[in-house]
NUSEVO-292265 format. One line per field, with one value per residue (C-alpha): x, y, z; residue number from 1. Coordinates in Angstrom, 1 decimal. Each point is the difference from the previous one (the first is absolute). Layout:
BEGIN
px = [X_...]
py = [Y_...]
pz = [Z_...]
resi = [NUM_...]
***
This chain:
BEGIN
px = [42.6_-1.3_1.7_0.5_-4.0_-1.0_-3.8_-0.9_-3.6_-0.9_2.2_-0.5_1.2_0.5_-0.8_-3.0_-1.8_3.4_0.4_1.8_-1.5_-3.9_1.2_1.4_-2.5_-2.3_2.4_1.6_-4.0_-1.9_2.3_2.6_-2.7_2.4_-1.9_1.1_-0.4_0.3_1.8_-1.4_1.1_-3.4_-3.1_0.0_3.0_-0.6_-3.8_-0.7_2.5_-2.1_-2.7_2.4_2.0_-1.7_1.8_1.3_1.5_0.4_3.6_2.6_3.5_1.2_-3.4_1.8_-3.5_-1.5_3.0_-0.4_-4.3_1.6_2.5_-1.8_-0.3_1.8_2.5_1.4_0.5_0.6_1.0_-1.0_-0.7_2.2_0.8_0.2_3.4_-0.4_-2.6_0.1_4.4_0.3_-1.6_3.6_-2.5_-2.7_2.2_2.2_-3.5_-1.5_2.7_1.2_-3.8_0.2_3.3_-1.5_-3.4_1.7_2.1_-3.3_-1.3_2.6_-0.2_-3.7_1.0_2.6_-2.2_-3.0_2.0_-0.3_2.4_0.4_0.6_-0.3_1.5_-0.7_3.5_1.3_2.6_0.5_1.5_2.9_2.1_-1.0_2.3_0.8_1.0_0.0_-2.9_0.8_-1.4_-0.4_3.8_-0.2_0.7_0.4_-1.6_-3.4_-0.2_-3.4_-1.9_-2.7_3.0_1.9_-3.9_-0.1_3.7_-0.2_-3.5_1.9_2.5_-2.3_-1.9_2.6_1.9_-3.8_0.3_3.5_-1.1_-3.3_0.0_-2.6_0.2_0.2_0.4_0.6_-1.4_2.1_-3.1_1.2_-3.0_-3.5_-2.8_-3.3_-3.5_0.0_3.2_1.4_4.2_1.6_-1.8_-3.3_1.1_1.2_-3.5_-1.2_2.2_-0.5_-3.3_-0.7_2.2_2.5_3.1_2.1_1.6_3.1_3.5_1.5_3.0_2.7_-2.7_-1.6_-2.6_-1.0_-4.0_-2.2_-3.7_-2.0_-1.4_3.5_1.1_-3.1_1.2_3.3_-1.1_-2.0_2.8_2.2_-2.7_-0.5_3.7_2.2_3.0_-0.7_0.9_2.6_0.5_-0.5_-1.5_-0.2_-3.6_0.6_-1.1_2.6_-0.7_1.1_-0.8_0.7_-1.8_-0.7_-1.4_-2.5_-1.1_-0.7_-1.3_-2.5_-1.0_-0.7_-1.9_-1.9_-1.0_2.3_1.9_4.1_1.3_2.1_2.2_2.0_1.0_3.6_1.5_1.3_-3.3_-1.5_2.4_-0.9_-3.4_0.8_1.8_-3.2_-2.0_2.6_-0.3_-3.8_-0.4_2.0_-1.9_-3.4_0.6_-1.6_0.8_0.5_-1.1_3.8_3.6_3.0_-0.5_-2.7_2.3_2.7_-2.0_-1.4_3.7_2.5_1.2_-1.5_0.4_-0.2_0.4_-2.5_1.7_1.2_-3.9_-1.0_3.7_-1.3_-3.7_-1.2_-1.7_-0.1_-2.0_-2.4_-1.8_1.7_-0.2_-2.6_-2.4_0.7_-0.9_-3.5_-0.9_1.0_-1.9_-3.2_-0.5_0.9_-3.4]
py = [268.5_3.0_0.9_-4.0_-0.6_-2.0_0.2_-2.8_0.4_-3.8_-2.7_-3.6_-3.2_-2.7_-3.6_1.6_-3.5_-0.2_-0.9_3.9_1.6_-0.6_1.5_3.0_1.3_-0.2_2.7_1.5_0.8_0.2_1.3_2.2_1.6_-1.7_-0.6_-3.7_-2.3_-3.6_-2.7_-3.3_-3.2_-1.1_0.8_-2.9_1.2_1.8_-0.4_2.7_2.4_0.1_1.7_2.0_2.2_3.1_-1.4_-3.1_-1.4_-3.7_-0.5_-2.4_1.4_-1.6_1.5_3.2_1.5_-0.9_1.6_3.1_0.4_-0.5_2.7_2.7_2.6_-1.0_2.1_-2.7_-3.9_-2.5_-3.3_-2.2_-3.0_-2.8_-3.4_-0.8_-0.8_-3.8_-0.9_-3.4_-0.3_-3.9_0.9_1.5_0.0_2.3_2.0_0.8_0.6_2.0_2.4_0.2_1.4_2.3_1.5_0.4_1.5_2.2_1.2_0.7_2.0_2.2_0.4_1.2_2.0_2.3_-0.1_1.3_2.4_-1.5_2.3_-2.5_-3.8_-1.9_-3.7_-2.1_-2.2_-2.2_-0.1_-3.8_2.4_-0.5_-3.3_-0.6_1.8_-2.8_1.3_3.5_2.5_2.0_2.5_1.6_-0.2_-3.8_-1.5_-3.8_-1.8_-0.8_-4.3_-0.5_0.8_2.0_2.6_-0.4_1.3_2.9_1.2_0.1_2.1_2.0_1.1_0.1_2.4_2.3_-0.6_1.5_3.0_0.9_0.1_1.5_2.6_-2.5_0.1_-3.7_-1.4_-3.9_-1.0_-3.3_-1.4_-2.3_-2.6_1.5_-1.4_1.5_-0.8_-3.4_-0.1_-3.2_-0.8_-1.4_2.0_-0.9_-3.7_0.4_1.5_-3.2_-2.3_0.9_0.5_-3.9_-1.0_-1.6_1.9_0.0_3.2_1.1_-0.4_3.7_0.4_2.6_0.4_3.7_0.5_3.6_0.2_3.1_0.5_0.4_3.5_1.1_-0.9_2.0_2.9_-0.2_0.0_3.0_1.6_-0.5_0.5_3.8_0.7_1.3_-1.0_-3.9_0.8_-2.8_-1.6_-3.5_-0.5_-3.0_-0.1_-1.9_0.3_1.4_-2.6_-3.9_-2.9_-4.2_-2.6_-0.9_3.6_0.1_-3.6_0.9_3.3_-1.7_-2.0_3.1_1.3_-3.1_0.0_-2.9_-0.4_0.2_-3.0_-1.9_-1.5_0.0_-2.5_-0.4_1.3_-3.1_-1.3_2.4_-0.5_-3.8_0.8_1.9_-2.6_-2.7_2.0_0.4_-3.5_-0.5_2.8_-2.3_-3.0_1.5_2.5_2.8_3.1_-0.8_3.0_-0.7_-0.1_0.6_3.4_1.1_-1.3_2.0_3.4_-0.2_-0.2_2.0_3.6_2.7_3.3_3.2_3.5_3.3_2.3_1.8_0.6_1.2_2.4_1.1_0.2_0.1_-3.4_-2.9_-2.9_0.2_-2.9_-2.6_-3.9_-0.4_2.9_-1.2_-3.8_0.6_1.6_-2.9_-2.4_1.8_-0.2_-3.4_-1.3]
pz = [30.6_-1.5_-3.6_-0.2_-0.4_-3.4_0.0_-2.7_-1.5_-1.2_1.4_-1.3_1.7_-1.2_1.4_1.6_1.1_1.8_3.8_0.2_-3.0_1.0_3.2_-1.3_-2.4_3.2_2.2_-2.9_-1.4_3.2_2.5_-2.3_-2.5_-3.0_-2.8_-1.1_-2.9_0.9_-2.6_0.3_-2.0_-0.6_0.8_2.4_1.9_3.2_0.0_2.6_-1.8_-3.3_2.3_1.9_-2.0_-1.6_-3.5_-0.9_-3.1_-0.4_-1.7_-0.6_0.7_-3.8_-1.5_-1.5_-1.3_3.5_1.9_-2.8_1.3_3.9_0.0_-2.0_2.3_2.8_2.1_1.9_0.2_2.8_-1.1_2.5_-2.7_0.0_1.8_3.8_1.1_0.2_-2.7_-1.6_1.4_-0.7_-3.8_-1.6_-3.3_1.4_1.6_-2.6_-2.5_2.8_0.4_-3.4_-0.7_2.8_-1.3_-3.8_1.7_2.0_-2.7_-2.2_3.0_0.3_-4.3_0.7_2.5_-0.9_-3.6_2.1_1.9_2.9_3.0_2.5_0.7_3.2_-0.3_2.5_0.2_3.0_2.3_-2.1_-2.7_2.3_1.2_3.5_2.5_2.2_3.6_-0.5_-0.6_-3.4_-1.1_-4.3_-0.2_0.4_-3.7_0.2_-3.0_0.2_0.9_-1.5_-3.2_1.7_1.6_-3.9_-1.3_1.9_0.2_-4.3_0.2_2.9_-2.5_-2.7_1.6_0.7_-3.4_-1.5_2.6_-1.0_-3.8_0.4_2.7_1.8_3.8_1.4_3.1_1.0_3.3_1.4_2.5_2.9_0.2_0.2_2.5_0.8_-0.7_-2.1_-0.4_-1.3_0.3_2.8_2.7_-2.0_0.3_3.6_1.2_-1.8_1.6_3.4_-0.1_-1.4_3.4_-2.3_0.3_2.6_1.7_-1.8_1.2_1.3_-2.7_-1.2_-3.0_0.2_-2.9_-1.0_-1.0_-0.7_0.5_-3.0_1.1_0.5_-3.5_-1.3_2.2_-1.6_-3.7_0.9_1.3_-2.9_-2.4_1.0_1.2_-3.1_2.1_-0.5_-3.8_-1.3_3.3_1.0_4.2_2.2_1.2_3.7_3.7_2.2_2.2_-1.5_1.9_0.6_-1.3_3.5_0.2_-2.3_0.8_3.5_-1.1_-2.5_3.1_2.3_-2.9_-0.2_3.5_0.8_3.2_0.0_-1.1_2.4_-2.2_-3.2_-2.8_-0.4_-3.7_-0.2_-0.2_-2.0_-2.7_-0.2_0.4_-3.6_-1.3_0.8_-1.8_-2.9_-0.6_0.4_-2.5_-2.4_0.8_0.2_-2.8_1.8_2.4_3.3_2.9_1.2_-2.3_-0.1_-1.6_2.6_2.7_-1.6_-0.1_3.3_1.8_-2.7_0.8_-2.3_1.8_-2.2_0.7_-0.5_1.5_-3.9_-0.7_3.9_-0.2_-3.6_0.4_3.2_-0.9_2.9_0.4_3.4_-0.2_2.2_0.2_2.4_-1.5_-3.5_1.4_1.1_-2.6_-1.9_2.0_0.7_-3.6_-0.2_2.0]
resi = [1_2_3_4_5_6_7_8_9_10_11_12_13_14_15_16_17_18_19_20_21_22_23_24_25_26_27_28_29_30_31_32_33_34_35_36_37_38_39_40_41_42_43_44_45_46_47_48_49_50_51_52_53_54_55_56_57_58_59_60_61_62_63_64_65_66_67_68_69_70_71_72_73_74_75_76_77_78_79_80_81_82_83_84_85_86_87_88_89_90_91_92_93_94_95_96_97_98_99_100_101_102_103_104_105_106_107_108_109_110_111_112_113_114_115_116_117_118_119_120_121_122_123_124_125_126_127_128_129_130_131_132_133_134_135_136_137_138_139_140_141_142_143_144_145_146_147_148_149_150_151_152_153_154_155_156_157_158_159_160_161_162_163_164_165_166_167_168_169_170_171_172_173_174_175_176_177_178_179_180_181_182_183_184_185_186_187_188_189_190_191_192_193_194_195_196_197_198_199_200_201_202_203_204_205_206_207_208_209_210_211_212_213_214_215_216_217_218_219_220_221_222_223_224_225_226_227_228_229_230_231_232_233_234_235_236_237_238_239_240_241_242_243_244_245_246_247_248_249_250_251_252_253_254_255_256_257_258_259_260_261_262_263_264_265_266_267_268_269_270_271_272_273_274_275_276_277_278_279_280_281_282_283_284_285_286_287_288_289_290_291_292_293_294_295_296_297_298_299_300_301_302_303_304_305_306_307_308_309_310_311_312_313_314_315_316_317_318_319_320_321_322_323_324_325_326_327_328_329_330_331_332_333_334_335]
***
């Protein structure tokens, strides 16, 4: 990589009480001698991170004096603020609020930081930026419409970001993450841990479905990567395991990690899609979640393979953490 080295001197990321930013302040500080400033919401946000990072600066993303005080300074930002995927998705209102903040706060960020001087941004996008790929496993080239609000979000800040690049001489990168799991994770694998270990859910069907995930240290691994490597300039990477796996996979890999024996057998799809359906309708009656939908149902059996092999051909990045590694550590932590 040498005469493609960016060494940045302060690099501040945002959403640091975050599930992956708290993480990466900790190797990125500790284990990769960066010095890091860590952007929290409020000063109740992240808890641990306050007394973590070297520097913090507590600031709303549509704060424009805050984001000013945060960016002063700074070499380098990674955006990993934002939404989950799947927050509040039977609330149109709150969704469409949510991300229509996110979009205005990410736009003030990037005002502060080509006004700051700021070399280098990191933006933490998702593979949702995408329609889902069906059958096939696609990799950046893939350019269906996004089917959700979340994936509309981050496919605008994708372009804004490199819209701001082209006009400024800013180097940006988007990074399109398949799921993310690790220590205290919460999405689907977060639920499934849950769900098995309550007894409640039942093994999962063996489908056509193939889901691509990635570890949470292997994400961190790849923002490093892109971070110091002058080649990432103006590209956009899909962030993914080699290695994509069932439903009934992971369910009986969740088990293993568990310390559960094999299970001996499986609920029909069939089933499991009225199973989705019952809870549909309690959730109307009852007016509150149920730990099984249509929705979850849905996402635990569709086909969402995505390919990596543009950043590994490019880079040299690849993801080594694989399901039953990245699963203990997820339970071990979970008590």
């Amino acid at each position: 990589m040498k005469g493609f080295e960016f060494h940045p001197g302060r690099v501040l990321i945002t959403g640091a009480g975050g599930f992956i930013g708290s993480r990466m302040w900790r190797v990125f500080a500790q284990r990769r001698g960066l010095t890091c400033r860590g952007m929290l919401h409020t000063e109740d946000n992240g808890g641990r991170a306050l007394r973590r990072f070297s520097e913090t600066v507590v600031a709303d993303l549509l704060d424009e004096a805050a984001l000013a005080r945060a960016c002063e300074g700074v070499d380098a930002i990674i955006h990993c603020a934002g939404p989950a995927p799947f927050f509040d998705e039977d609330d149109g209102v709150t969704v469409h609020r949510r991300m229509d903040e996110h979009l205005e706060g990410t736009r003030k960020l990037l005002a502060a930081a080509v006004a700051a001087g700021v070399r280098r941004f990191i933006h933490l996008s998702s593979v949702r930026a995408v329609g889902r790929p069906g059958l096939s496993e696609v990799d950046e080239s893939w350019v269906a419409a996004p089917d959700s609000l979340f994936g509309q979000g981050k496919l605008s800040i994708e372009h804004m970001l490199l819209s701001t690049a082209r006009q400024t001489g800013m180097a940006a990168v988007n990074l399109r993450l398949a799921p993310v799991y690790g220590l205290g994770c919460g999405g689907d694998i977060g639920w499934l841990i849950n769900a098995v270990r309550a007894g409640w859910m039942p093994p999962l069907p063996e489908t056509k479905g193939r889901h691509s995930i990635v570890h949470v240290s292997d994400v961190i691994d790849a923002v490093f990567t892109v971070l110091t490597d002058t080649r990432a300039d103006g590209c956009t990477y899909i962030v993914a395991h080699s290695v994509s796996h069932s439903g009934a996979e992971i369910f009986d890999a969740v088990r293993a990690a568990l310390g559960r024996k094999p299970a001996r057998w499986r609920v029909s799809e069939r089933w499991l899609h009225r199973a989705g359906r019952w809870g549909d309708g309690l959730q109307r009656l009852l007016r509150q979640p149920m730990p099984l939908n249509t929705e979850l149902v849905n996402r635990l059996l569709e086909v969402e393979c995505y390919s990596a092999a543009r950043i590994r051909a490019e880079l040299g990045w690849e993801a080594r953490v694989g399901l039953a590694t990245g699963l203990r550590d997820c339970i071990r932590t979970r008590g």
